[in-house]
C-alpha positions in Angstrom: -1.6 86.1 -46.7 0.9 88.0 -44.6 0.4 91.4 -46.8 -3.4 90.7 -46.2 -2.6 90.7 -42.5 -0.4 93.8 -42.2 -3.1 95.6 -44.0 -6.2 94.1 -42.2 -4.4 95.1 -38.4 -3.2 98.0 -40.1 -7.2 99.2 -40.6 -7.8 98.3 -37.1 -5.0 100.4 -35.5 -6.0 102.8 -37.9 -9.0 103.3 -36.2 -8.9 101.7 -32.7 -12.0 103.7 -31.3 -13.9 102.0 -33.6 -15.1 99.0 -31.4 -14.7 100.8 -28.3 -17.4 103.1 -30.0 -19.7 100.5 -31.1 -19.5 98.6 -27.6 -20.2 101.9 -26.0 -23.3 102.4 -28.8 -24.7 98.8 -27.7 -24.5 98.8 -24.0 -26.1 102.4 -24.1 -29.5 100.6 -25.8 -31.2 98.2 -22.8 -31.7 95.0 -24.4 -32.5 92.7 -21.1 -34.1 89.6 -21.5 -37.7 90.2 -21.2 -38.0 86.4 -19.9 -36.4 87.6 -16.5 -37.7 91.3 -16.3 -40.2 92.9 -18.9 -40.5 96.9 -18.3 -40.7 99.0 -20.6 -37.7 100.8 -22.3 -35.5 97.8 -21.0 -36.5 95.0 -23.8 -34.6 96.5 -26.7 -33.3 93.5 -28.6 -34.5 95.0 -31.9 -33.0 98.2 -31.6 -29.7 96.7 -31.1 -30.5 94.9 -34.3 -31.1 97.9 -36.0 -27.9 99.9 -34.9 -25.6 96.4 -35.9 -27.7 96.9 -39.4 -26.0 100.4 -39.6 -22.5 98.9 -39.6 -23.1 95.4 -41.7 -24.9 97.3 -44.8 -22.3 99.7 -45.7 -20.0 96.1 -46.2 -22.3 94.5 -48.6 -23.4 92.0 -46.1 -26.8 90.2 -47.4 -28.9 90.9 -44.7 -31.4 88.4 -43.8 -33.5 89.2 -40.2 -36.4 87.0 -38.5 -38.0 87.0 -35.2 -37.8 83.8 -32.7 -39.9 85.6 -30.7 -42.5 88.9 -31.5 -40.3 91.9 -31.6 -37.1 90.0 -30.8 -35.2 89.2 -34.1 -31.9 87.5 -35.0 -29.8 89.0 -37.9 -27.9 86.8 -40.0 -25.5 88.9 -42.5 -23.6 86.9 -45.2 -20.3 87.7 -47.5 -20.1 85.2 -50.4 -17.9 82.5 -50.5 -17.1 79.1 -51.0 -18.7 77.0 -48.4 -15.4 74.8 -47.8 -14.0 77.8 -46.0 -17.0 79.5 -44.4 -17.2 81.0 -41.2 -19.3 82.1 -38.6 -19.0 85.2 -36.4 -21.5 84.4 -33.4 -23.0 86.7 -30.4 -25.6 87.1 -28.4 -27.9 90.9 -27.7 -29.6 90.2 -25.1 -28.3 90.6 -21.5 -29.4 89.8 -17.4 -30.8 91.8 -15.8 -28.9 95.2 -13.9 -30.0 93.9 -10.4 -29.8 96.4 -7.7 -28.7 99.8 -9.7 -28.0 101.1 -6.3 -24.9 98.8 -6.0 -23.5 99.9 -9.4 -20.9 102.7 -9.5 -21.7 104.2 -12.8 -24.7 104.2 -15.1 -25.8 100.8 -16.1 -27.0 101.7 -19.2 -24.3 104.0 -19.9 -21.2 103.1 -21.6 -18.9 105.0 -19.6 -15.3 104.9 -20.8 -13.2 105.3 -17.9 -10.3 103.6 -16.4 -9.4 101.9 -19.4 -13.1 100.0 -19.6 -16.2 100.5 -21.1 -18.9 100.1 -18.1 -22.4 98.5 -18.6 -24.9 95.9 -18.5 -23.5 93.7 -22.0 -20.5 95.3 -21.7 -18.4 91.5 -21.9 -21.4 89.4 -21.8 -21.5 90.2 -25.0 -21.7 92.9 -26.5 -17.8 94.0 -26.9 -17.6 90.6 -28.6 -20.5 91.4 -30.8 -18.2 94.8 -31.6 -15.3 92.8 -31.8 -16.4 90.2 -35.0 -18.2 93.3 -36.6 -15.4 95.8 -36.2 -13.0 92.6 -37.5 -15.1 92.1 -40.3 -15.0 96.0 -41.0 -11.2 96.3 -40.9 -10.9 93.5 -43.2 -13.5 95.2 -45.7 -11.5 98.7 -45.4 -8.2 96.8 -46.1 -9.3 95.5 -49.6 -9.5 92.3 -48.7 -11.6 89.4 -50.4 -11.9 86.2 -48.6 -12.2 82.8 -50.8 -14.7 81.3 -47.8 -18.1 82.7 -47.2 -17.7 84.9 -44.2 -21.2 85.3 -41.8 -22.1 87.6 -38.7 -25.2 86.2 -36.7 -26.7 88.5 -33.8 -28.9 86.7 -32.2 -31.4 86.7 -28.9 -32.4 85.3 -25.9 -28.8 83.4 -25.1 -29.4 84.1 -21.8 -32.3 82.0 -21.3 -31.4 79.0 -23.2 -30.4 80.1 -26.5 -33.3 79.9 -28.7 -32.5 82.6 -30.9 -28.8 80.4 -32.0 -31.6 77.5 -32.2 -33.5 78.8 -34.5 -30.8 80.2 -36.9 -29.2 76.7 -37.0 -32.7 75.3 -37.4 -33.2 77.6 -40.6 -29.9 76.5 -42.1 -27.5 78.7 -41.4 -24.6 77.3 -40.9 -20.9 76.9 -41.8 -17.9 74.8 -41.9 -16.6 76.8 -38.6 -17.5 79.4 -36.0 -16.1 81.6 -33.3 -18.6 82.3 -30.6 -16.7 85.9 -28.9 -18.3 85.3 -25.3 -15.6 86.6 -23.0 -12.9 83.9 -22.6 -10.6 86.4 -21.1 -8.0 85.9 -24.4 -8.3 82.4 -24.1 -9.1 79.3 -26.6 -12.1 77.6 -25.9 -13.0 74.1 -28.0 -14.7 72.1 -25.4 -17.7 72.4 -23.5 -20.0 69.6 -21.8 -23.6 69.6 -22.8 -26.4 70.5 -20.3 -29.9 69.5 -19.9 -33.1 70.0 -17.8 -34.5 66.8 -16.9 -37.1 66.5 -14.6 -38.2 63.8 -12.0 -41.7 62.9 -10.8 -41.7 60.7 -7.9 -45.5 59.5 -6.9 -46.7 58.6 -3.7 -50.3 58.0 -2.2 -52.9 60.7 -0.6 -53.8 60.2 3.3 -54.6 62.4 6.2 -51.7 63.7 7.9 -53.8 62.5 11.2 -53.0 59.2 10.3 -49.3 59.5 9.5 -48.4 56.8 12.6 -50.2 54.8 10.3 -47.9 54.9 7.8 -44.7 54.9 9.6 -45.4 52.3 12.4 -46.6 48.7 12.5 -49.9 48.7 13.1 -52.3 45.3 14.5 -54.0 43.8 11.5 -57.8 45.1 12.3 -60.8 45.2 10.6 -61.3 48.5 9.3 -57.7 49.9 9.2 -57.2 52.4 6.6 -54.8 51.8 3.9 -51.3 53.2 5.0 -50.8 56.6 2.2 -47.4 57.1 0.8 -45.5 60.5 0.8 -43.7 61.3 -2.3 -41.6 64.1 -0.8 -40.1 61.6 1.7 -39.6 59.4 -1.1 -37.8 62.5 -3.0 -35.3 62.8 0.0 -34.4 59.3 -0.3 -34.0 59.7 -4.0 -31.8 62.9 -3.9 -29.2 61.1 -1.5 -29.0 58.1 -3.7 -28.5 61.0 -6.5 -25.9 62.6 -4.4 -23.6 59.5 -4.6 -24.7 59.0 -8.5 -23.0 62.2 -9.1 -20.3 61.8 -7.4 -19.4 58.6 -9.3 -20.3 60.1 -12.5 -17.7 63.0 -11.6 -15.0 60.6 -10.1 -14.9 58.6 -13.7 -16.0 60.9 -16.1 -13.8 63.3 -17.1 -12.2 65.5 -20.0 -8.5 66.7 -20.4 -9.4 70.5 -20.9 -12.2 70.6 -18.0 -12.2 70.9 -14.9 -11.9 67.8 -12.7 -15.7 66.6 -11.1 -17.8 68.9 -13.8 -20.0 66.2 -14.5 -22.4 67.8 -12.3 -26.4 66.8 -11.5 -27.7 69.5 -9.6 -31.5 69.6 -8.0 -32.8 73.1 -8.4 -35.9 72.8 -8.0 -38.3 71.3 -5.9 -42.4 71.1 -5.4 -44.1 68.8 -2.9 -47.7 68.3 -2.4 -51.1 66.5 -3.1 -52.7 66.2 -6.3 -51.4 65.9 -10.1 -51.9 69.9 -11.4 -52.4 70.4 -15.1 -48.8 71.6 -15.8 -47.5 68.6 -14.1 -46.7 69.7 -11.2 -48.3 69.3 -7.8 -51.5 71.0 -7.7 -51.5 71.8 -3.7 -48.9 72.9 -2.1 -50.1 75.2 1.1 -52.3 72.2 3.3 -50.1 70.5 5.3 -52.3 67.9 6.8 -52.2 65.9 3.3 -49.8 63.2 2.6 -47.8 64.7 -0.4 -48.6 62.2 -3.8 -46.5 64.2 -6.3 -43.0 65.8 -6.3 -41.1 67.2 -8.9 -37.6 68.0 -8.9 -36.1 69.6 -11.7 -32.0 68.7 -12.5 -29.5 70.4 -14.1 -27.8 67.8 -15.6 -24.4 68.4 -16.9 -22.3 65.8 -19.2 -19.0 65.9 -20.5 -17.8 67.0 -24.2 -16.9 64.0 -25.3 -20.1 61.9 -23.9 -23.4 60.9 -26.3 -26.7 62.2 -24.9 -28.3 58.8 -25.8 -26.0 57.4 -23.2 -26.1 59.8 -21.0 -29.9 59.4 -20.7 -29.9 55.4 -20.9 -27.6 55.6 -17.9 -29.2 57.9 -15.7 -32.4 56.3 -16.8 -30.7 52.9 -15.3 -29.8 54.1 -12.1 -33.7 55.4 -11.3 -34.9 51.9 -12.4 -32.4 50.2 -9.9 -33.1 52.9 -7.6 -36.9 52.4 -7.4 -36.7 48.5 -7.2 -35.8 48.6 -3.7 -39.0 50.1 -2.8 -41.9 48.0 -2.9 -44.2 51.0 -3.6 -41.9 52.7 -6.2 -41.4 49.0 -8.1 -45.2 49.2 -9.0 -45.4 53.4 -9.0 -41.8 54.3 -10.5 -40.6 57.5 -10.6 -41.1 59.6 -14.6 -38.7 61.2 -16.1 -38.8 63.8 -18.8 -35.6 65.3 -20.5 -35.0 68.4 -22.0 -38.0 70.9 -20.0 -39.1 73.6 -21.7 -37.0 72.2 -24.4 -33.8 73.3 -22.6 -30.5 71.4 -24.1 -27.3 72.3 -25.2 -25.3 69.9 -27.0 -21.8 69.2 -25.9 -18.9 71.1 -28.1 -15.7 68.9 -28.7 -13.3 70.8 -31.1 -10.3 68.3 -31.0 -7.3 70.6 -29.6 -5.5 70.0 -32.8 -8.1 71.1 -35.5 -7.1 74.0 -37.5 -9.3 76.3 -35.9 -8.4 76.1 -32.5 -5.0 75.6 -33.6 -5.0 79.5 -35.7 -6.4 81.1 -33.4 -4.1 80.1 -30.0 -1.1 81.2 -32.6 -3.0 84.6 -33.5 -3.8 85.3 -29.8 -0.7 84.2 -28.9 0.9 86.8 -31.7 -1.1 89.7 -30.9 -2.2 89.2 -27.2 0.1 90.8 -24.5 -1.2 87.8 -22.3 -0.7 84.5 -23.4 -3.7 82.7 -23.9 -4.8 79.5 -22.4 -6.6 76.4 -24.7 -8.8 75.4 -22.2 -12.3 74.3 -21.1 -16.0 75.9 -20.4 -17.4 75.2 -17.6 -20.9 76.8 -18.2 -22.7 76.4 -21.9 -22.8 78.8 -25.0 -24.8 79.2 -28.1 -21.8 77.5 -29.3 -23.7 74.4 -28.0 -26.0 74.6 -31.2 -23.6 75.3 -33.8 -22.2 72.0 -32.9 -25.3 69.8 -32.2 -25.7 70.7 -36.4 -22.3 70.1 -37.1 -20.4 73.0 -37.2 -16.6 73.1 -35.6 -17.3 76.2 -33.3 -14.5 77.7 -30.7 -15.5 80.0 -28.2 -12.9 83.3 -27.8 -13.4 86.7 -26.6 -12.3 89.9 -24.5 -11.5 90.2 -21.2 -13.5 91.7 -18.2 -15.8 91.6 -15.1 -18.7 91.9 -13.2 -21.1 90.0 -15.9 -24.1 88.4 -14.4 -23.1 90.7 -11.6 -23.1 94.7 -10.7 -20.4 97.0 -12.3 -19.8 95.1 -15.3 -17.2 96.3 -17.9 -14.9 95.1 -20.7 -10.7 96.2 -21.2 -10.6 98.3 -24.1 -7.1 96.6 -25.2 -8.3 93.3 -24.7 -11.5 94.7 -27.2 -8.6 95.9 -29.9 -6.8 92.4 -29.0 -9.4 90.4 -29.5 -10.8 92.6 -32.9 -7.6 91.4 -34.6 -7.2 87.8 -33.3 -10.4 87.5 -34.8 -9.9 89.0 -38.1 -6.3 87.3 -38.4 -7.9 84.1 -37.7 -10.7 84.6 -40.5 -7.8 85.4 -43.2 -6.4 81.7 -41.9 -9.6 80.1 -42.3 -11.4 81.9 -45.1 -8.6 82.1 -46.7 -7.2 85.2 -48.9 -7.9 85.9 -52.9 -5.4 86.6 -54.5 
């Protein structure tokens, strides 16, 4: 195993430009997610494909490649091997949007080495990890090397708006025992991160004229002919998010994780729509005349849970509190609020790597070996497409380079945290594939 090594970081300082090269190739082709901004020359996921083809066939990768979406494929490459010590290699080719080009310093779409960074739009989110697993697999290739386990590479898209792409590779049964998903993680070891859905909440109320509002707020004399009193569902929804205010923030003062940050257990409202009528795609189907009493409101949540909770409890409970919640309204005891999970069919399993499993374990001792900054074994806070891996069973760890500026202007990656992380990566393979002798 150790001669393996030598030779396998030997290749990669051999030829250190290698991944600096290929990161520079892949932020130079536009691959933005054409769910946020379609234009064209921008939506380039498949030619990003194409040039990681270039670099997996001359391996002797099997090469299988599928679309989730038209003109946006995944690649999936495999090396045989036994399945006892397979492993995936794991990133995403799509990227955010640039923004406002004005505020970057150097061409977005460029992949400007300078400074000791490569500068771009994917630059650490992800494409220098993408470089990083390919040019790992490479050096190991070059060394002579033949892993016992079955060693894959999956490029896949749309991460960035949910992670369908990882969905529907795990969905077609690709899978391993283990994975390393090389987001940047800044040379730390990531094996936890809480699951996230989008669940959404209709509250109902009841259609009146605004004119007679007083007749809904204030006692009024028992008359012949007074109109029934209407209901508005977007006061209702402010009552509803203050009583979800305080759910959170008991949720976050008992639920918690050793590697995560304290209070993560998060349930935030982003969006809200108010008005009168049910519209066909479930949402309120007037929203610009004022003088109607609101009957629907929808408020979507973003509903974070911790690593180490079940979703079925997770819903059962939150489904609990909107039951209690609407009993002590007379109207929303008869009318109670709906909720639908996952929207859009937006959820990301929780990832729970226990600290102590052999992955994790190999490679906080390679990073720590061949890192000039000692790495961390920590939390996520946000989700990954290691979310999916794990909801089929896979033991995934998230580890990658360092940089900045993603989801941001002037984004770049650290070239030696690129070679760093090229030969943690590969070191770690040789520890879990295993080396034929």
């Amino acid at each position: 195993m150790e001669k393996a090594l030598e030779a396998v970081l030997a290749a990669i300082d051999a030829e250190k430009d290698h991944v600096v090269a290929l990161t520079q190739d892949l932020v130079r082709i536009p691959s933005v997610n054409p769910k946020f901004q379609a234009e064209q020359g921008l939506n380039r996921e498949a030619d990003v494909q194409d040039r990681i083809e270039e670099e997996l066939r001359p391996m002797e990768f099997g090469i299988e490649r599928f679309e989730t979406f038209e003109n946006r494929p995944n690649v999936v490459a495999d090396l045989p091997g036994s399945e006892e010590k397979s492993m995936i290699l794991c990133g995403h080719v799509d990227v955010v949007p640039v923004g406002d080009a004005n505020a970057w310093a150097r061409d977005p779409f460029g992949g400007q080495l300078d400074s000791g960074k490569i500068w771009g739009r994917g630059a650490v989110d992800m494409k220098g990890g993408v470089a990083a697993c390919i040019s790992a697999a490479r050096a190991i290739r070059r060394a002579g090397v033949e892993l016992e386990g079955r060693l894959s590479i999956h490029t896949v898209v749309d991460e960035e708006a949910g992670g369908f792409g990882a969905i529907d590779v795990v969905n077609r049964g690709h899978l391993a025992k283990h994975a390393i998903i090389a987001e940047p993680t800044w040379g730390d070891v990531i094996p936890a991160e809480g699951g996230l859905d989008w669940t959404k909440v209709t509250i109902f109320g009841k259609q009146s004229h605004a004119g007679w509002r007083y007749n809904m707020i204030w006692p009024q004399h028992d008359t012949p002919g007074r109109l029934e009193p209407g209901v508005n569902a977007i006061e209702l929804a402010t009552r509803f998010i203050a009583a979800l205010r305080d759910f959170e923030a008991s949720r976050c003062r008992r639920t918690n994780h050793p590697l995560m940050p304290a209070g993560l257990a998060t349930i935030n409202p982003g969006t809200i729509m108010g008005g009168a009528g049910m519209g066909e795609d479930g949402n309120p189907a007037i929203m610009t005349n004022a003088a109607m009493t609101s009957d629907v409101c929808t408020i979507v949540l973003d509903y974070k849970f911790m690593p180490q909770e079940d979703f079925a409890d997770v819903k059962a409970e939150f489904e609990a509190f909107v039951h209690h919640f609407a009993s002590m309204d007379p109207w929303m005891r008869e009318n109670p609020p709906k909720i639908e999970w996952s929207l859009w069919d937006l959820h990301f399993p929780p990832m729970n790597t226990p600290e102590d499993h052999p992955l994790a374990q190999a490679t906080l001792a390679r990073a720590t070996q061949l890192q000039a900054k000692p790495p961390l074994l920590k939390g996520f806070e946000a989700v990954t497409d290691a979310a999916h891996y794990a909801g089929k069973g896979v033991v995934p760890i998230i580890y990658g380079p360092s940089g900045d500026g993603f989801h941001g202007d002037n984004e770049c990656v650290e070239v030696d945290s690129l070679v760093e992380t090229t030969k943690v990566i590969a070191a770690t393979v040789l520890d879990m594939c295993g080396v034929k002798s």
